[in-house]
C-alpha positions as CSV (number, residue, x, y, z in Angstrom):
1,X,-9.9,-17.3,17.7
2,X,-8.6,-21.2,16.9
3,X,-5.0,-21.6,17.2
4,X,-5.1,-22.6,13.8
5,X,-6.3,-19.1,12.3
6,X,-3.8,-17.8,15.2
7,X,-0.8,-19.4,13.3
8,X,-2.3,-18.1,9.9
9,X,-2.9,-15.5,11.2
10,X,1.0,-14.9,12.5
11,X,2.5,-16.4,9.6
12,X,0.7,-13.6,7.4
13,X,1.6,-10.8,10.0
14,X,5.2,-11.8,9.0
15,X,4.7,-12.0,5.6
16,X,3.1,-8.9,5.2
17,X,5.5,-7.3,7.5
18,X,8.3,-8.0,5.0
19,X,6.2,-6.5,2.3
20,X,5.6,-3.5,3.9
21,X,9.2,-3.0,5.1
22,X,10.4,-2.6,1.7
23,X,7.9,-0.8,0.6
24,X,6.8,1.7,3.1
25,X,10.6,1.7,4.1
26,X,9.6,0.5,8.3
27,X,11.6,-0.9,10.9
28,X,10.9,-4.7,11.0
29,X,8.7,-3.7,14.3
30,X,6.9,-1.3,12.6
31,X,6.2,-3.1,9.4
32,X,5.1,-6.1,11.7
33,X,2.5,-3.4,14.0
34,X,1.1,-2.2,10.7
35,X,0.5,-6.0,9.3
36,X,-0.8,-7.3,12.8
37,X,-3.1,-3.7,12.8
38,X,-4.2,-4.1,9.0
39,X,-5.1,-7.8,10.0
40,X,-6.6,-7.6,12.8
41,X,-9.1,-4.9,11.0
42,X,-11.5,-2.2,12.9
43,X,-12.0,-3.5,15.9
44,X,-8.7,-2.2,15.9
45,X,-5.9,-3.6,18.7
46,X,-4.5,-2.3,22.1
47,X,-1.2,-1.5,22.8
48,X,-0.8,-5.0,25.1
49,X,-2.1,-7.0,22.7
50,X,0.4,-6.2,20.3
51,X,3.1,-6.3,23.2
52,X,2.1,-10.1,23.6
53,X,1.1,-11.3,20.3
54,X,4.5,-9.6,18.5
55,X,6.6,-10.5,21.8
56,X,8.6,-7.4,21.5
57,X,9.1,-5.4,24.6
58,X,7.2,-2.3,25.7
59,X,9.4,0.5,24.4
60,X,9.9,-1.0,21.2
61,X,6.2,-1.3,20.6
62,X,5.8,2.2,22.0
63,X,8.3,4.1,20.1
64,X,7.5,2.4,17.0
65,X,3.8,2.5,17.3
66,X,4.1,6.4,18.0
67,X,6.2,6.7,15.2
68,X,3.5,5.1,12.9
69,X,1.2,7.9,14.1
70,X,3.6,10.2,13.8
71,X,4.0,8.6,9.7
72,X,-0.3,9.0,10.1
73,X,-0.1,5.2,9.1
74,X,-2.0,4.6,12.0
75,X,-4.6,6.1,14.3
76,X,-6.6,5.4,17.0
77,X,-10.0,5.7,18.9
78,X,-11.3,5.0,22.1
79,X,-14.2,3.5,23.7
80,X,-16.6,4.7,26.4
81,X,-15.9,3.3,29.7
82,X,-12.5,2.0,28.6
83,X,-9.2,4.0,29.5
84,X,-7.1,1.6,26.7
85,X,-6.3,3.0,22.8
86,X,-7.1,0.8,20.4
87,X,-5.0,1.4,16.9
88,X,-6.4,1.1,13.3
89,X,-5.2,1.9,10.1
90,X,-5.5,5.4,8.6
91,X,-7.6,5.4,5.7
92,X,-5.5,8.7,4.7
93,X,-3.0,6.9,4.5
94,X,-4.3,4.7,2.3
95,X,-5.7,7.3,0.0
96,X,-1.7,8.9,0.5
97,X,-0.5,5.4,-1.1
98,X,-3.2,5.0,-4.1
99,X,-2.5,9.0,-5.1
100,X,1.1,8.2,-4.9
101,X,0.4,5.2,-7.3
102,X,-1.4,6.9,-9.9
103,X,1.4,9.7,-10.1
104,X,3.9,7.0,-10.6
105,X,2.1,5.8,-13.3
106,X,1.3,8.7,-15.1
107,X,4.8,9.6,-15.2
108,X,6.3,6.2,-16.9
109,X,2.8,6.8,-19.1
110,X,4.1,10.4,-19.9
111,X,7.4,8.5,-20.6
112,X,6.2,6.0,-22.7
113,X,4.3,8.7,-24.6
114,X,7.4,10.5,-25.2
115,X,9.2,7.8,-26.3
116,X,6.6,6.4,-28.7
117,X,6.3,9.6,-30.4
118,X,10.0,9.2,-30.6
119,X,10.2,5.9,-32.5
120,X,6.9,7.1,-34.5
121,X,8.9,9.7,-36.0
122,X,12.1,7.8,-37.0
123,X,10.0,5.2,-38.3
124,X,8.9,7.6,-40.6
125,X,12.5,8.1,-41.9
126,X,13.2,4.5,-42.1
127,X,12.2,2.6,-45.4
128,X,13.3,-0.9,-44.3
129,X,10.3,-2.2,-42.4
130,X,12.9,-4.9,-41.0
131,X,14.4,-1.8,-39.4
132,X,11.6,-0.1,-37.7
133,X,10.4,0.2,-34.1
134,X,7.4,-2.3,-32.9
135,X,5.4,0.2,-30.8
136,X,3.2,-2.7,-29.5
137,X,5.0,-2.7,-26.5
138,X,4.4,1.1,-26.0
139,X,0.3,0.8,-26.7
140,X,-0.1,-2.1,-24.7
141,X,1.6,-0.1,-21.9
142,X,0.0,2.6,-22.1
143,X,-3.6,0.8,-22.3
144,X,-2.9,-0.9,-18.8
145,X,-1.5,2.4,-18.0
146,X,-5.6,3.5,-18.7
147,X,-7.1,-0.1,-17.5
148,X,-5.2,0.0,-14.1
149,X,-5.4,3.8,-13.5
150,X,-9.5,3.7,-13.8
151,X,-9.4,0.5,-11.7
152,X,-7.5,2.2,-9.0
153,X,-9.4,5.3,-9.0
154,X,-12.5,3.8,-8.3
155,X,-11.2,2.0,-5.4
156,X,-10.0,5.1,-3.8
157,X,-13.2,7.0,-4.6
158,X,-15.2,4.0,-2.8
159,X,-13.0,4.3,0.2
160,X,-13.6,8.1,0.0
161,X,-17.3,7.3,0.1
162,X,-16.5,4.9,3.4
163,X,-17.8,1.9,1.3
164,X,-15.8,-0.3,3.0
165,X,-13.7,-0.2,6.2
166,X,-10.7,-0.7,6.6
């Protein structure tokens, strides 16, 4: 690899890593093995190589990294001849975060269903049109609600079918 993709290469690592510390709640360590193991894709990466590239020392990178498997954010495989683990992403844990997804999204749906109905039927009682609720906020919503929700369920049902790796 050119030093230049290297550096890109690093420079996303980071900025993924913040990402995924706030979201997936990680150590800094951790959230920088996932990003380096989600970039460097399924030839997957040994335990050293992440020592070197992430220049953290050899406990931190193995208690985070078992703690990743212990999460099942990560897995690994092995190759014939070779004694050393290399680490890839989980593709359940992928599924895990899409599923995760779509329930939040049905819920502030179900929400915005709920309140809707609400405002439908005050509106009814109010004669003032000045006065009444503007529900185009609520069916726009709830159409990306719909829109984003289909979207997403046919990219976890192509990952189900191992369309793609990971």
């Amino acid at each position: 690899m050119t030093k230049d993709i290297c550096s890109k290469k690093m420079a996303l690592v980071e900025k993924l890593g913040v990402h995924l510390e706030s979201r997936e709640n990680l150590a800094p360590v951790a959230a920088r093995i996932m990003a380096y193991v989600i970039l460097t894709g399924k030839r997957g990466t040994t335990f050293d190589e992440m020592v070197t590239v992430l220049q953290a020392s050899k406990s931190t990178i193995s208690t985070h990294l078992n703690h990743l498997q212990d999460l099942k954010k990560l897995e690994y495989f092995t190759k014939t001849g070779d004694r050393k683990k290399y680490f890839i992403i989980n593709k359940d844990s992928v599924l895990h975060h899409i599923n995760e997804m779509i329930k939040e999204w049905e819920e502030v749906a179900t929400l915005h269903k709920e309140m809707k109905a609400y405002k439908e039927a005050i509106n009814e009682h109010i004669t003032d049109e000045e006065e009444k609720f503007d529900l185009t906020f609520h069916n726009d919503y709830l159409k990306f609600v719909r829109d984003a929700s289909a979207s997403i369920e046919n990219l976890k049902e192509n990952l189900i079918k191992n369309k793609f790796n990971l």
